[in-house]
C-alpha positions as CSV (number, residue, x, y, z in Angstrom):
1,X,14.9,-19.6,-9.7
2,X,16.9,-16.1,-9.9
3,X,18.8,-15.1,-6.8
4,X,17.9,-13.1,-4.1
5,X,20.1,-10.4,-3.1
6,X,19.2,-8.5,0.4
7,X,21.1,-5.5,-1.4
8,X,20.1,-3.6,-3.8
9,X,22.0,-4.3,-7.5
10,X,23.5,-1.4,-9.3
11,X,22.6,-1.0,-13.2
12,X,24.8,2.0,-14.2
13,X,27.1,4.6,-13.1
14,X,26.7,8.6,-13.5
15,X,30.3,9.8,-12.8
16,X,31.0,8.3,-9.1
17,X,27.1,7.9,-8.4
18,X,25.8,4.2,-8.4
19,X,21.9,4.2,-9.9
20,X,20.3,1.3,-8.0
21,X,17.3,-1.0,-9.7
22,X,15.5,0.3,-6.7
23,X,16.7,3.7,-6.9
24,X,15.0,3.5,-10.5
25,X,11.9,2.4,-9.3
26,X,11.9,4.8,-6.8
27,X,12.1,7.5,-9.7
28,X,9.2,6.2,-11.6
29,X,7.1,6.3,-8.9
30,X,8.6,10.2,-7.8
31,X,7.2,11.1,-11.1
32,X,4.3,9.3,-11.0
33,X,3.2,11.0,-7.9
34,X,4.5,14.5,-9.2
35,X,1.9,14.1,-12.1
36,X,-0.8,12.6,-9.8
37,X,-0.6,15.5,-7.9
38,X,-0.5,18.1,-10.9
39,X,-3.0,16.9,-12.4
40,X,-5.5,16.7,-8.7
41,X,-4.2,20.4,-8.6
42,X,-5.7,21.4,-11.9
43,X,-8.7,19.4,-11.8
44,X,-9.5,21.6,-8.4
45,X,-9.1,25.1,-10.1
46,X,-12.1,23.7,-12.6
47,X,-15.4,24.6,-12.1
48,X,-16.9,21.0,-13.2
49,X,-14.5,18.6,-11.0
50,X,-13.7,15.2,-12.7
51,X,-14.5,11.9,-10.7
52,X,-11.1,11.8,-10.5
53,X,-10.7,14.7,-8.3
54,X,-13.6,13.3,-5.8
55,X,-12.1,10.3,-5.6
56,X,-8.1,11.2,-4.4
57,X,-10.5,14.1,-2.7
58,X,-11.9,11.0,-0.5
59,X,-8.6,9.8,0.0
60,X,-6.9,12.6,1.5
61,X,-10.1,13.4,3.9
62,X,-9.9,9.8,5.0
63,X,-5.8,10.0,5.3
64,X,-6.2,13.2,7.3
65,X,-8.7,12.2,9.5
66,X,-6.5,9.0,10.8
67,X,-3.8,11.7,11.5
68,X,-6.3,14.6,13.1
69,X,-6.7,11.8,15.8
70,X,-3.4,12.3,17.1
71,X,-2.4,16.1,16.0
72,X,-5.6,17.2,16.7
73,X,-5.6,21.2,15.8
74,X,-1.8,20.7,14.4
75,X,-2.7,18.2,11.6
76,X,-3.1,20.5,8.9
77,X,1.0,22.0,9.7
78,X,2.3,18.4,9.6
79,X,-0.3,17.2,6.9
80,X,1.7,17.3,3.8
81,X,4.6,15.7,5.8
82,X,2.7,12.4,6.9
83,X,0.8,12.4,3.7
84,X,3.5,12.0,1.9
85,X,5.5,9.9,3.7
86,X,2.2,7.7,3.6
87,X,1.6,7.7,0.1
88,X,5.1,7.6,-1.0
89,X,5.7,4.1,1.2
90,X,2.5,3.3,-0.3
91,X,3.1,4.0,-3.9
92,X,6.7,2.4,-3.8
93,X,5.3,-0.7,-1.8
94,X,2.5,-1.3,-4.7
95,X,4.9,-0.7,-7.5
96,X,7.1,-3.3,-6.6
97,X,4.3,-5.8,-6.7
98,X,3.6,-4.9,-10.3
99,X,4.5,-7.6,-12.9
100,X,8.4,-7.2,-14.4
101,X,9.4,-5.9,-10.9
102,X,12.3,-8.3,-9.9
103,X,11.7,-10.3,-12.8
104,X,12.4,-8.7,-15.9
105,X,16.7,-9.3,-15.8
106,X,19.1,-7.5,-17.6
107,X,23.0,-7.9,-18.2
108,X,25.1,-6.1,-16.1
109,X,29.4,-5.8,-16.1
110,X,30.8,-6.0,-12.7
111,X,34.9,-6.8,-11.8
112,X,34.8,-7.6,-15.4
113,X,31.8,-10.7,-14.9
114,X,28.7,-10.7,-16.7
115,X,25.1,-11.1,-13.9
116,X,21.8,-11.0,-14.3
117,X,20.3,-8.3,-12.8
118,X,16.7,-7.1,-12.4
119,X,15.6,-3.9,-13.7
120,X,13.8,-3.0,-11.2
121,X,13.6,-3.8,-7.5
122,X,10.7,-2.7,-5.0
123,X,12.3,0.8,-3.1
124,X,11.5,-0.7,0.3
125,X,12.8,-3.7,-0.1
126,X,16.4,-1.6,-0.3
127,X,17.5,-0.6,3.5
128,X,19.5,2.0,2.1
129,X,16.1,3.4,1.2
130,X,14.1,2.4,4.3
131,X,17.1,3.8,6.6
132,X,16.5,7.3,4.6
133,X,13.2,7.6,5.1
134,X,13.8,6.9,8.9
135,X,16.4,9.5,9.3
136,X,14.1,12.2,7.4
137,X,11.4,11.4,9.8
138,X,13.5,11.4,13.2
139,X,15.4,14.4,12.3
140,X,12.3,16.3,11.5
141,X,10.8,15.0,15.0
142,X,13.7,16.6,17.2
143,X,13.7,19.8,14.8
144,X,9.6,20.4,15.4
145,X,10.6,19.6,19.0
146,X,12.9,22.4,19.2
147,X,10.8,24.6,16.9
148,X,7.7,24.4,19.4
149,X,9.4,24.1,22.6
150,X,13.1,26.0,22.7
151,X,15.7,24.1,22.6
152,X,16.6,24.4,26.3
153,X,13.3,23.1,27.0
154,X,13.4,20.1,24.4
155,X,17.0,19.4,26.0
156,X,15.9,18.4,29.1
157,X,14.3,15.6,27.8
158,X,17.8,14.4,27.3
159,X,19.9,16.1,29.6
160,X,18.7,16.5,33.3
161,X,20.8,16.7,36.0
162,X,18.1,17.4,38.4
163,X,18.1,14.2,40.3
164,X,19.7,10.9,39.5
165,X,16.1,9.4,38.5
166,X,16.1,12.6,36.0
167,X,19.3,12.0,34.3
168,X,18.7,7.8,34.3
169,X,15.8,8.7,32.2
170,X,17.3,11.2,29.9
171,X,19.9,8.6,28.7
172,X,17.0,6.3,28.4
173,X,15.4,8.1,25.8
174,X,18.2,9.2,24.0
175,X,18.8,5.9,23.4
176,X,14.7,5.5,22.4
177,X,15.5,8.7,19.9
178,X,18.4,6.6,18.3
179,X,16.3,3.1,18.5
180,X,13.3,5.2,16.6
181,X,15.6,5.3,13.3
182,X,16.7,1.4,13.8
183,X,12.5,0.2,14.4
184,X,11.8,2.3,11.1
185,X,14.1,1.1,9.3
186,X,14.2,-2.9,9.9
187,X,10.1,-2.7,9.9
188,X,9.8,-1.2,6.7
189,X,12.4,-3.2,5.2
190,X,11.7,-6.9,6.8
191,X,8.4,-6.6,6.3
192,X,8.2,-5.5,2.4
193,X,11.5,-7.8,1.5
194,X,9.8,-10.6,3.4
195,X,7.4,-10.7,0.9
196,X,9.0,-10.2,-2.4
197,X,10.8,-13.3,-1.3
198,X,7.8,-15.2,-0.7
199,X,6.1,-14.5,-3.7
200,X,9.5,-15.0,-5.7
201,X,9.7,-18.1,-4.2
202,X,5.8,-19.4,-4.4
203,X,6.0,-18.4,-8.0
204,X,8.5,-20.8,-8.8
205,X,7.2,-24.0,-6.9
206,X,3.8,-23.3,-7.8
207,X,1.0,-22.2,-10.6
208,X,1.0,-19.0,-11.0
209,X,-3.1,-18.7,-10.0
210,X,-1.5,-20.2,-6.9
211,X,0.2,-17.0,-5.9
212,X,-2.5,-14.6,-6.2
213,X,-4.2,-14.8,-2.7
214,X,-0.3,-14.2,-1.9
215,X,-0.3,-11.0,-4.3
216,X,-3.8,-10.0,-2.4
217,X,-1.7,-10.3,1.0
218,X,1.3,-8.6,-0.2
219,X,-1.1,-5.3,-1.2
220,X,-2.6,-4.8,2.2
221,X,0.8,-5.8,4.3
222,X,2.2,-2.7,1.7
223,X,-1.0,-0.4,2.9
224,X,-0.4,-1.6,6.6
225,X,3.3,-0.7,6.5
226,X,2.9,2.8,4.7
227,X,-0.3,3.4,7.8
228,X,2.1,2.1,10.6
229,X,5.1,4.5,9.4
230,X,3.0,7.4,9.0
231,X,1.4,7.1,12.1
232,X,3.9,6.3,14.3
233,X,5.9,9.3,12.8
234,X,2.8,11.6,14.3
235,X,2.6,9.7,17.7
236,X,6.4,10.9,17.8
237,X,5.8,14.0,16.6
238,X,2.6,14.7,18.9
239,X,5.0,13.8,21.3
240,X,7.9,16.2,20.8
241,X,5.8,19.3,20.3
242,X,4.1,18.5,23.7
243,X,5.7,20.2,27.1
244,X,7.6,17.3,29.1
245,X,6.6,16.7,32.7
């Protein structure tokens, strides 16, 4: 049975610049989407339209419907931020499912000892990764916030000195702003590494056939987790755009 790290392993070096099995992943399925999404945008300029196009078509009306919901009128400003954030979780959470993820080993040199590494690790299964993600998505949450409201009135959210019950609650969600990034994070992560060690594990005490219905469970808790981000990230969002009472 191979060992399981909770950190991601390094494979090479360019210059100073660790490149992670799950930062390699992550690549592959960067470009994968990149080409997805070229090749959506031709098929839309062509007269005929390919079954192709209809189908990611139906995707993105169903995606943006979950998010017009909560941003009502707004959802088509913050649409290509949540989409991607949803399909990018999504993609990376399926490709670390795929066969040879976390399996397929190479040979690494590290403090002059030979390890087995795998070539590739899931991208959410790395905090690192998770914890990025989280920062993008809170940062962008204050700077809407200030972008819609003015900053002096976004501020006193966090600063009030109007009353003692005013200020009490401004350190109170200050510390909810910083706890957003933490609950991102650790979800993401605990939930997608949780699995890759289950199926790791089940595959090695069991037949493989065994391990499918696990497989099955492991492709919707990667849907759930890429829905849950995206929406929670517009629920905040609704929320900092919005005048405070």
């Amino acid at each position: 049975m191979p060992e399981i790290s909770i950190k991601a392993e390094p494979i090479f070096k360019i210059g100073n610049f660790q490149i992670t099995n799950s930062l390699i992943l992550s690549s592959v399925v960067l470009i994968f989407f990149l080409i997805f999404a070229i090749v959506y945008k031709k098929n839309s300029n062509l007269k005929k339209k390919s079954k192709f196009y209809y189908f990611v078509n139906f995707l993105l009306k169903a995606v943006y419907g979950l998010f017009e919901g909560v941003l009502k009128d707004k959802t088509i400003i913050f649409f290509p931020l949540l989409g991607s954030f949803f399909f990018f979780i999504l993609l990376n959470n399926w490709f670390g499912l795929l066969p040879g993820v976390g399996s397929l080993l190479i040979k690494v040199k590290e403090h002059g000892e030979i390890f087995h590494f795998p070539l590739f690790r899931g991208n959410n299964a790395d905090l690192n990764a998770t914890l990025a993600l989280a920062l993008i998505s809170v940062f962008l949450i204050q700077f809407y916030g200030i972008k819609y409201l003015g900053f002096k009135d976004f501020i006193k959210k966090f600063i009030n000195f109007s009353n003692p019950i005013n200020f009490f609650v401004g350190i109170l969600e200050t510390i909810s702003e910083i706890s957003k990034i933490i609950s991102f994070s650790f979800r993401l992560f605990g939930n997608i590494f949780a699995g890759e060690v289950l199926i790791t594990i089940m595959a090695f005490l069991v037949p493989v056939l065994i391990t499918f219905p696990f497989l099955l469970l492991e492709v919707f808790v990667g849907l759930i987790q890429a829905l849950v981000f995206s929406m929670l990230s517009s629920v905040f969002l609704s929320m900092a755009i919005e005048s405070h009472h």
